[in-house]
ROLUMPA-981703 format. One record per residue (C-alpha): x, y, z negated; residue number from 1. Coordinates in steps of 0.5 Angstrom, whole numbers, plus 500, padded with zeros to 3 digits. Layout:
<marbas>
px->X, py->Y, pz->Z, num->NUM
...
</marbas>
This chain:
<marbas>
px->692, py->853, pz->424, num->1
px->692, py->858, pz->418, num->2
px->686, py->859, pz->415, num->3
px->685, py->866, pz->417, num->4
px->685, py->865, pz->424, num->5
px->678, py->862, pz->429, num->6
px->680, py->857, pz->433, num->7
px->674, py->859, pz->438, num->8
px->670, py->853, pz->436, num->9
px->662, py->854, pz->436, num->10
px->659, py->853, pz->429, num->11
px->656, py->847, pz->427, num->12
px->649, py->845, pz->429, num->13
px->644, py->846, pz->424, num->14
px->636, py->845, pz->424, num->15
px->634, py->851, pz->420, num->16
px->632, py->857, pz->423, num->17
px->634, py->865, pz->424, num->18
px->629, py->867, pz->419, num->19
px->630, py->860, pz->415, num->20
px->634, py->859, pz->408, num->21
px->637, py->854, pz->404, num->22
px->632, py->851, pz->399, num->23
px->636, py->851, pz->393, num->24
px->629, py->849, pz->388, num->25
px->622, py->849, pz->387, num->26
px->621, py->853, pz->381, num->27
px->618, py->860, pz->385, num->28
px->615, py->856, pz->389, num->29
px->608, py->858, pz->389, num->30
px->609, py->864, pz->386, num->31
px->609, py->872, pz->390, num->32
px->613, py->876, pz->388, num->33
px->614, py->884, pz->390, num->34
px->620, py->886, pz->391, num->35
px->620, py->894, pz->390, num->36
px->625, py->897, pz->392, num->37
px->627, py->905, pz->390, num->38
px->633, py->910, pz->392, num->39
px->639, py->908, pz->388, num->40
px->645, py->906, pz->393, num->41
px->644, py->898, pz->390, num->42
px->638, py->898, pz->395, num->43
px->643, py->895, pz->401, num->44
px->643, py->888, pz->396, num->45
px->636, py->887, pz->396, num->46
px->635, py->883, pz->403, num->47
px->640, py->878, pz->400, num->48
px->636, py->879, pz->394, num->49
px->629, py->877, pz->398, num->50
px->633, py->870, pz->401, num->51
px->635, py->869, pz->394, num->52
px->628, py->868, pz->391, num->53
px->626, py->865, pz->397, num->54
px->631, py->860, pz->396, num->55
px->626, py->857, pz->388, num->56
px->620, py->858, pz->394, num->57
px->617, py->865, pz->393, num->58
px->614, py->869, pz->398, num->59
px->617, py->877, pz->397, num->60
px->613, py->882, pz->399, num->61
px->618, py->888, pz->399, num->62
px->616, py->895, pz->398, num->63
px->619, py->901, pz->399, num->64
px->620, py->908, pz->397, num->65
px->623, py->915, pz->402, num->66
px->629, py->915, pz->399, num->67
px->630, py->907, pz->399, num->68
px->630, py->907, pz->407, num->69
px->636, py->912, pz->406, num->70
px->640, py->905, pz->404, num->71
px->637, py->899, pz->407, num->72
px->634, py->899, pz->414, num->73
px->626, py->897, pz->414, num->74
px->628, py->891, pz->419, num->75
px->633, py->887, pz->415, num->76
px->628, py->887, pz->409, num->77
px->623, py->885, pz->414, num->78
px->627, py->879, pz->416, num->79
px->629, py->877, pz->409, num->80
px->622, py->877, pz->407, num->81
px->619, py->874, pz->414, num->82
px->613, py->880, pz->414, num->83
px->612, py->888, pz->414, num->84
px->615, py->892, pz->409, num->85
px->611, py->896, pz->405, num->86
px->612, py->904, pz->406, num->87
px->605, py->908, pz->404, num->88
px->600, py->908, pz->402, num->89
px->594, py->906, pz->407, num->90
px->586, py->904, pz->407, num->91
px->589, py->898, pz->406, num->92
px->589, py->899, pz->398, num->93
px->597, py->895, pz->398, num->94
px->598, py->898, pz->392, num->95
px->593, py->894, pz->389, num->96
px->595, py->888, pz->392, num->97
px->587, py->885, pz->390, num->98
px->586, py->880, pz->396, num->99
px->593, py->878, pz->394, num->100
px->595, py->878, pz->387, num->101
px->602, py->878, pz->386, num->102
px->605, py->874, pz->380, num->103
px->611, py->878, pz->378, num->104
px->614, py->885, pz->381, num->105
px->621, py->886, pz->381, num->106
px->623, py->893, pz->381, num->107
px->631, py->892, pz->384, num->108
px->634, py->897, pz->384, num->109
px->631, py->902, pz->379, num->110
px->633, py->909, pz->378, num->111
px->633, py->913, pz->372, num->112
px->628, py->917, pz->376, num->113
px->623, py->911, pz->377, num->114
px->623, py->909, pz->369, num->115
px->621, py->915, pz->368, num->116
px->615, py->916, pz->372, num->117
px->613, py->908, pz->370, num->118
px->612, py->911, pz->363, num->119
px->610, py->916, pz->364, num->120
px->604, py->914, pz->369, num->121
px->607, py->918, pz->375, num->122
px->604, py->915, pz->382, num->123
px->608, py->921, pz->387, num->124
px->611, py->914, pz->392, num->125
px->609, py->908, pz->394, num->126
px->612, py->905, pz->389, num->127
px->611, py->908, pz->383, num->128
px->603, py->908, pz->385, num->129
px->604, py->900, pz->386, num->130
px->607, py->900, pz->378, num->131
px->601, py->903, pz->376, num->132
px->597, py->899, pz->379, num->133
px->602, py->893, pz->376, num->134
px->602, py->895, pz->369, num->135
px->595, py->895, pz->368, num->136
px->595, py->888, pz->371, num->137
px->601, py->886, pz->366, num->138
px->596, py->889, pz->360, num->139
px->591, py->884, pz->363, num->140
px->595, py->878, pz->363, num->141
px->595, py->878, pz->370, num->142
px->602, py->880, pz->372, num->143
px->609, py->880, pz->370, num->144
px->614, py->886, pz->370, num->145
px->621, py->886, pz->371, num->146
px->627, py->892, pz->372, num->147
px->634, py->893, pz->375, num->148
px->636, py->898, pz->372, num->149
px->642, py->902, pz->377, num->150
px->645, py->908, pz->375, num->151
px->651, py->912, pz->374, num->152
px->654, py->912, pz->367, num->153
px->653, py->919, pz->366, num->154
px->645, py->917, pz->367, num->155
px->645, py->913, pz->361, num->156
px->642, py->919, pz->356, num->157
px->636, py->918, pz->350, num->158
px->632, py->920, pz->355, num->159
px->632, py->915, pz->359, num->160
px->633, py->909, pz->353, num->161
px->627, py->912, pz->350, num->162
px->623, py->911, pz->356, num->163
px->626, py->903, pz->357, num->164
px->625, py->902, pz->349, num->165
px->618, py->905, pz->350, num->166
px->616, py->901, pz->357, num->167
px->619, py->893, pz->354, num->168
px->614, py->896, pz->348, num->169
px->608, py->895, pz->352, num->170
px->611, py->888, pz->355, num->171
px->615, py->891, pz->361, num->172
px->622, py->886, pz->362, num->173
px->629, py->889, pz->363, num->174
px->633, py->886, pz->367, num->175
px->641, py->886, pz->363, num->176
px->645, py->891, pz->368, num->177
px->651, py->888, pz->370, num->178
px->657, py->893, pz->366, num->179
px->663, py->894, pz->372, num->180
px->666, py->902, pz->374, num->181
px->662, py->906, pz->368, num->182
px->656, py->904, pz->372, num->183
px->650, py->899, pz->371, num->184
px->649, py->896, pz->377, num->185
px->645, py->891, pz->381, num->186
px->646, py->884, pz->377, num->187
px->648, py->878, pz->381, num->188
px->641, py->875, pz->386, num->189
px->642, py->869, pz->381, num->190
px->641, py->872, pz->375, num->191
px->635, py->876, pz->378, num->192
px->632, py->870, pz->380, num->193
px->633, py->866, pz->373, num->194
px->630, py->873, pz->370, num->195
px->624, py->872, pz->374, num->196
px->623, py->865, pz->373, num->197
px->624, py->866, pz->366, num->198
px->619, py->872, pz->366, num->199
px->614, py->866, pz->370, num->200
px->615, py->861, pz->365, num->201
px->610, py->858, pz->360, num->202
px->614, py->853, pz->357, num->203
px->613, py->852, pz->350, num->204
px->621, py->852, pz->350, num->205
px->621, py->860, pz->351, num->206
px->624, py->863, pz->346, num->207
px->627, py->857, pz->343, num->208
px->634, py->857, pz->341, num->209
px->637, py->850, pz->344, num->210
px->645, py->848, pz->345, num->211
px->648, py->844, pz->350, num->212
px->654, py->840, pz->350, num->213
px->657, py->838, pz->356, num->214
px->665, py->835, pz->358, num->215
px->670, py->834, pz->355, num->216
px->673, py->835, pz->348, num->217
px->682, py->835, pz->349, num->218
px->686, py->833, pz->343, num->219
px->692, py->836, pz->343, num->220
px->698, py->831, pz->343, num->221
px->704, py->838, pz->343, num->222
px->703, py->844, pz->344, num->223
px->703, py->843, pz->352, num->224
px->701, py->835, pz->353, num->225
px->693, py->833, pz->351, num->226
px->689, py->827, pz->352, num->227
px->683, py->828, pz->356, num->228
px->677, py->824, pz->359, num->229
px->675, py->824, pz->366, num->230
px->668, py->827, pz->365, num->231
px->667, py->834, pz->367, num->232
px->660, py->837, pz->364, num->233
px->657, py->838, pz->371, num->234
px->650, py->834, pz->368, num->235
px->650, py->838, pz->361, num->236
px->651, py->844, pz->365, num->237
px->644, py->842, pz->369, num->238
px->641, py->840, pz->363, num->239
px->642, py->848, pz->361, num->240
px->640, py->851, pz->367, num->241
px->634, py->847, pz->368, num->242
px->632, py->850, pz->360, num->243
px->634, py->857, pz->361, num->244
px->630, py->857, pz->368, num->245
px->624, py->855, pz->362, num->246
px->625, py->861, pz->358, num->247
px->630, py->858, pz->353, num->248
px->636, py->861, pz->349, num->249
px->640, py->855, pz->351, num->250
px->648, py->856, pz->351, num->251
px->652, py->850, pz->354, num->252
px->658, py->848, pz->350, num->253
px->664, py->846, pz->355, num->254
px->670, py->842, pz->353, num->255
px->675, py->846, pz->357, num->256
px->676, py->841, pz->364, num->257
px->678, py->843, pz->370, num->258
px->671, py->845, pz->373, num->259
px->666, py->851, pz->370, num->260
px->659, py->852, pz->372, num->261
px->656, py->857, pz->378, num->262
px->650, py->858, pz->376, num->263
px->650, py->864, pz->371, num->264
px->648, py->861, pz->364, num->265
px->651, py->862, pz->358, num->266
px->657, py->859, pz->357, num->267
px->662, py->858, pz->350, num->268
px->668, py->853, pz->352, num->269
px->671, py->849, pz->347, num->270
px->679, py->848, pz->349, num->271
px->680, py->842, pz->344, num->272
px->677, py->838, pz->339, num->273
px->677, py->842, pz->333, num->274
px->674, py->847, pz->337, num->275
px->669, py->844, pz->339, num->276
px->667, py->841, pz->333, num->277
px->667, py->847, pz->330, num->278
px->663, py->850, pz->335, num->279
px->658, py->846, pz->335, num->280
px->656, py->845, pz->327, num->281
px->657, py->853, pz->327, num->282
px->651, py->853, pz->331, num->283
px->648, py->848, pz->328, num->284
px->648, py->851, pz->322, num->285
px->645, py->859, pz->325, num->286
px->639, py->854, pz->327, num->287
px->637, py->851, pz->334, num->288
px->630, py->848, pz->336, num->289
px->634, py->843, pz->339, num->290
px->642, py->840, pz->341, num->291
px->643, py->835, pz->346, num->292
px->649, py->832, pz->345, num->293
px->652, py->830, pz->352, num->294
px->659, py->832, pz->351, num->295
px->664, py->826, pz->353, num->296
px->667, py->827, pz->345, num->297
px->674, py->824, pz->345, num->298
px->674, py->818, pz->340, num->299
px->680, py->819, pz->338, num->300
px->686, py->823, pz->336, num->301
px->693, py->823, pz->335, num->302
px->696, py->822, pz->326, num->303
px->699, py->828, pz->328, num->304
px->701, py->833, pz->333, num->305
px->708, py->836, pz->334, num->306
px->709, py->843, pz->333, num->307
px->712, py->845, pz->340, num->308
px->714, py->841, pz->346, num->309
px->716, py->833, pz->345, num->310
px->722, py->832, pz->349, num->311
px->721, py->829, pz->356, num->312
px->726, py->823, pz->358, num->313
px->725, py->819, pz->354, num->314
px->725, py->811, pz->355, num->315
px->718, py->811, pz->351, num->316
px->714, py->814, pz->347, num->317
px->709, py->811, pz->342, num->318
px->702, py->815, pz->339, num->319
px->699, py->813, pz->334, num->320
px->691, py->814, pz->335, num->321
px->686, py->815, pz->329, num->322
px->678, py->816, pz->330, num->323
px->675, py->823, pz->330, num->324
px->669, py->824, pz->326, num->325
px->662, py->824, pz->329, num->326
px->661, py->830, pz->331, num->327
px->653, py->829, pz->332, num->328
px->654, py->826, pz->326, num->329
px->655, py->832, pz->322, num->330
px->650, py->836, pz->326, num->331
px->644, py->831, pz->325, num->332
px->646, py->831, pz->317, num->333
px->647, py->839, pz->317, num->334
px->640, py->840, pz->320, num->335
px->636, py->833, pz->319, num->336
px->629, py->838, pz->323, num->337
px->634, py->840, pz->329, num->338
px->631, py->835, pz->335, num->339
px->636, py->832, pz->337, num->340
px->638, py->828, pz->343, num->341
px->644, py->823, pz->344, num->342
px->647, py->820, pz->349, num->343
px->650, py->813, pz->350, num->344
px->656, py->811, pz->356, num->345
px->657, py->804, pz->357, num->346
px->661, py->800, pz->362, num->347
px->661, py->793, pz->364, num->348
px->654, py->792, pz->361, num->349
px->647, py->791, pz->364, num->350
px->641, py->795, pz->363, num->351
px->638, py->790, pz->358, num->352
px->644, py->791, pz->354, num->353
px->645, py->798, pz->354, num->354
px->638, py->800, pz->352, num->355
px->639, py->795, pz->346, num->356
px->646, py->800, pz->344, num->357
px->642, py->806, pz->345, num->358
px->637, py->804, pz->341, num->359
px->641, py->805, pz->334, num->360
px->641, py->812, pz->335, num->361
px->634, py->812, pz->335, num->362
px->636, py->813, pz->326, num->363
px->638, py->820, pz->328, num->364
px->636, py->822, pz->334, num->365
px->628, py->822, pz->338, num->366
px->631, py->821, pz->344, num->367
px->638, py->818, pz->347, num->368
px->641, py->818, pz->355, num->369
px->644, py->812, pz->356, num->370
px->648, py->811, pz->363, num->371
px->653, py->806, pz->365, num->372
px->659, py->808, pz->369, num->373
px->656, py->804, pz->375, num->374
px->650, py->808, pz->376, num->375
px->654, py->814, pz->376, num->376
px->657, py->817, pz->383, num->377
px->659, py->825, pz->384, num->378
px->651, py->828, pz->384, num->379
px->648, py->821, pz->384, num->380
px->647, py->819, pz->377, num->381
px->641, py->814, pz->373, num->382
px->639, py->814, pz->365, num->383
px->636, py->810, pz->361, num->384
px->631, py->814, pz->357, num->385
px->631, py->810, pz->350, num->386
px->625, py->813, pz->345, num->387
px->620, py->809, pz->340, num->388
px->617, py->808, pz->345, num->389
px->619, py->804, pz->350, num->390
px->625, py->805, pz->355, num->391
px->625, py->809, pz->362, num->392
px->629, py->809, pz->368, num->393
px->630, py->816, pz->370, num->394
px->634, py->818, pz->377, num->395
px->639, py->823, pz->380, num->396
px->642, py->829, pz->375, num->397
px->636, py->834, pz->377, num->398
px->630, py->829, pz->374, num->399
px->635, py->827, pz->368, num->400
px->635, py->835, pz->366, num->401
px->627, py->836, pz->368, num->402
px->626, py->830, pz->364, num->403
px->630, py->832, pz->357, num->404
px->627, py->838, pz->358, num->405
px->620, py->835, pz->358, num->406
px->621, py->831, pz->352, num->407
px->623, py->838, pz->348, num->408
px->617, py->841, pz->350, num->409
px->612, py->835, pz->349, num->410
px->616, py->834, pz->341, num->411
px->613, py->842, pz->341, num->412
px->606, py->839, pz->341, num->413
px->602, py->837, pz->335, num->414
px->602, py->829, pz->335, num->415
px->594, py->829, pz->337, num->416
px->596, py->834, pz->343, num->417
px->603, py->830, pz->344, num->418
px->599, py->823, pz->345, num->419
px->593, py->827, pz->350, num->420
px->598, py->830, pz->354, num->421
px->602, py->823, pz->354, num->422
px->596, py->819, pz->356, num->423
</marbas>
C-alpha cells in the first residue's frame, strides 16, 4: 500500500495522555516560564511553542493580548499550557506574578509595536504591563527577558533598531528572527527553547568559545571515490548540544557523512581531510576556551589522488597509504592554554588496557575519552574518563556529553575552589 494511503488501522496504544508531551530533557525543569503572546500573525505557533518548553520540563503560563486572540484560540494555549490564560489585568495582580515569580519571560511572537512600548514603559495591555513589572525584575537579578522579534520587512526601520539596541543595553535577550520571505519570522520551538535555556544558565562556560569535532574525515582517492570510516559525529553532536544548552559559543566541526544533526546548533562541515585539518587549526588560532576532538580522524591517505575518475573494470587496483598528520597534534602545539579533550577508540582490548593507552594522552590533554567498540551500540555507549587523577567509568551518550562538560566548567574554577567542589 503506498505511503500516502491509511489503511484504516487504529493508532498505536501509548501511556501518555491527551495533555501530555514527550519529555525530550530535563534542563527547564523546575523552571516557570511566561510565555507572552502579542498580535502578530506567528501567534498561531505558540501552543506547539508551549509543549516544546514543556517538553525540557518547564511550566508556561501564557499571557495574552486582545489582539493575540485574534490569531490563537484561548482553549489551544490553554491546552498546551495545562492552565488558564492569562488575558487581563484582575485583583489578582497576574502581572506582578509575586506568589509565583516566573524564571524567565519569553515574548513570542513580539511586534514592532510591542518593542516600543517595552522601551518606552508603556503598560496599555495585559502584557505589556506584565513587561514592566518583567524588566524591574530582570534590573533586580530576579528574571530573565527574552524577544521573538516577527514582523514584515518594511518594519524593520531605525525606529525600531534603536528601541531593540537600547532594551539589550539594559539586558533584555533578543532571540535571532528567522530570515525567509522578506520577513523576520518566529524562529524554530527549538531554537527558542535553547535561547531560553541558555538565557537560564549559570554555567562558567557561557560565553566561552568551545569547538567540537565529530565524524568522519574523507580522503579522497579521485575525484569521485574516497576513504571513509564508519563513525558518524552523533556523540560529538550531543557533546556540542549539551555546551550550547549551558551558554557556550560552541560550533561543532562535522566530517562530511551521511548523518547531520537535528537539534539547531552551529554547525560547519568538513568534506575531506584537508578541510578539516584546516578548519580546525583556523579555529584554533581565533582562540577557544576548549577543543574537543572526538572526530574519527582517517590515519591515513593515499601518496596520491588521481585528478579525475580512475577507470572502473580494472582486474585490481593497488593504493599506496601514507600517515596523515596528527591534527590535535597540531592544534595543541598552536594553542598549549586551549583545554583540550581527546579521545581514544580500541578494539579487542579490556578496560585495564584501554585506560593504560589513553592515558599517553594525558602529555597534551586534561582529559581523554576512551570507548572500546564493544561498549558501543546505536544510542548506547560506555567511556572510560582518563585524568591525573584516576579513571571513571561514564554510561550512555547523554551522561558522557554532561560529564565532559562538567570537566570544562570545573578547569574554569581556581585550583582550591576545583578541589571544595571535587570533594
Amino acid at each position: 500500500m503506498s505511503p500516502y494511503d491509511w489503511d484504516f488501522s487504529a493508532p498505536t496504544p501509548s501511556a501518555m495522555g491527551d495533555h501530555d508531551v514527550p519529555p525530550a530533557s530535563d534542563r527547564l525543569a523546575g523552571r516557570r516560564i511566561a510565555l507572552l503572546v502579542t498580535g502578530g500573525i506567528a501567534a498561531m505557533k505558540t501552543p506547539a511553542l508551549a509543549r516544546g518548553l514543556r517538553r525540557h520540563g518547564a511550566e508556561v503560563v501564557a499571557f495574552a493580548s486582545e489582539d493575540a486572540l485574534r490569531y490563537v484560540a484561548r482553549e489551544a494555549l490553554e491546552w498546551a499550557t495545562l492552565g488558564p490564560v492569562v488575558t487581563a489585568l484582575t485583583w489578582q495582580a497576574e502581572h506582578l506574578s509575586d506568589a509565583a515569580p516566573f524564571d524567565a519571560y519569553l515574548v513570542a511572537p513580539a511586534t514592532h509595536s510591542t518593542i516600543a512600548k517595552m522601551a518606552h514603559g508603556i503598560g496599555d495591555t495585559v502584557v505589556t504591563s506584565a513587561l514592566i513589572s518583567a524588566l524591574g525584575r530582570m534590573e533586580q537579578g530576579r528574571t530573565k527577558v527574552l524577544v521573538a522579534p516577527t514582523m514584515h520587512g518594511t518594519m524593520h526601520n531605525a525606529q525600531l533598531a534603536d528601541n531593540a539596541r537600547w532594551l539589550a543595553a539594559q539586558g533584555v535577550r533578543f532571540v535571532a528572527p528567522r530570515d525567509a520571505y522578506g520577513k523576520h519570522n518566529l524562529p524554530d520551538t527549538e531554537v527558542l527553547c535553547i535561547a531560553t535555556g541558555r538565557a537560564l544558565s549559570a554555567s562558567p562556560l557561557a560565553g566561552r568559545r568551545i569547538m567540537v569535532t565529530a565524524g568522519p574525515t574523507p580522503v579522497e582517492i579521485d575525484n569521485v571515490r574516497r576513504i571513509v570510516n564508519r563513525f558518524r559525529g552523533r556523540l560529538g553532536a550531543r557533546i556540542a548540544e549539551e555546551l550550547v544548552w549551558r551558554g557556550a559559543e560552541a560550533e561543532l566541526i562535522l566530517g562530511d557523512g551521511a548523518w547531520r544533526p537535528a537539534t539547531p546548533i552551529p554547525v560547519t562541515v568538513a568534506r575531506t581531510y584537508d578541510a578539516y585539518r584546516d578548519l580546525v587549526l583556523d579555529r584554533v588560532r581565533s582562540g577557544l576556551f576548549a577543543g574537543i576532538f572526538s572526530a574519527g580522524v582517517a590515519d591515513y591517505r593515499p601518496v596520491q589522488s588521481v585528478a579525475g575518475k580512475i577507470a572502473s573494470g580494472q582486474p585490481r587496483l593497488t593504493l599506496e597509504l601514507a600517515p596523515t598528520e596528527k591534527v590535535i597534534d597540531l592544534a595543541c602545539a598552536a594553542d598549549p592554554a586551549m583545554q583540550c579533550v581527546a579521545f581514544k577508540y580500541l578494539e579487542g582490548v579490556d578496560e585495564a588496557e584501554l585506560a593504560r593507552v589513553a592515558a599517553r594522552r594525558l602529555d597534551r590533554a586534561g582529559l581523554v575519552v576512551a570507548t572500546r567498540g564493544e561498549d558501543t551500540a546505536g544510542q548506547a555507549q560506555r567511556a572510560l574518563f582518563v585524568t591525573r587523577d584516576g579513571v571513571t567509568p561514564v554510561a550512555d551518550k547523554g551522561a558522557i556529553a554532561r560529564a565532559i562538560a562538567d570537566h570544562l566548567e570545573a578547569v574554569t574554577l581556581p585550583p582550591g575552589a576545583r578541589r571544595a567542589a571535587a570533594e
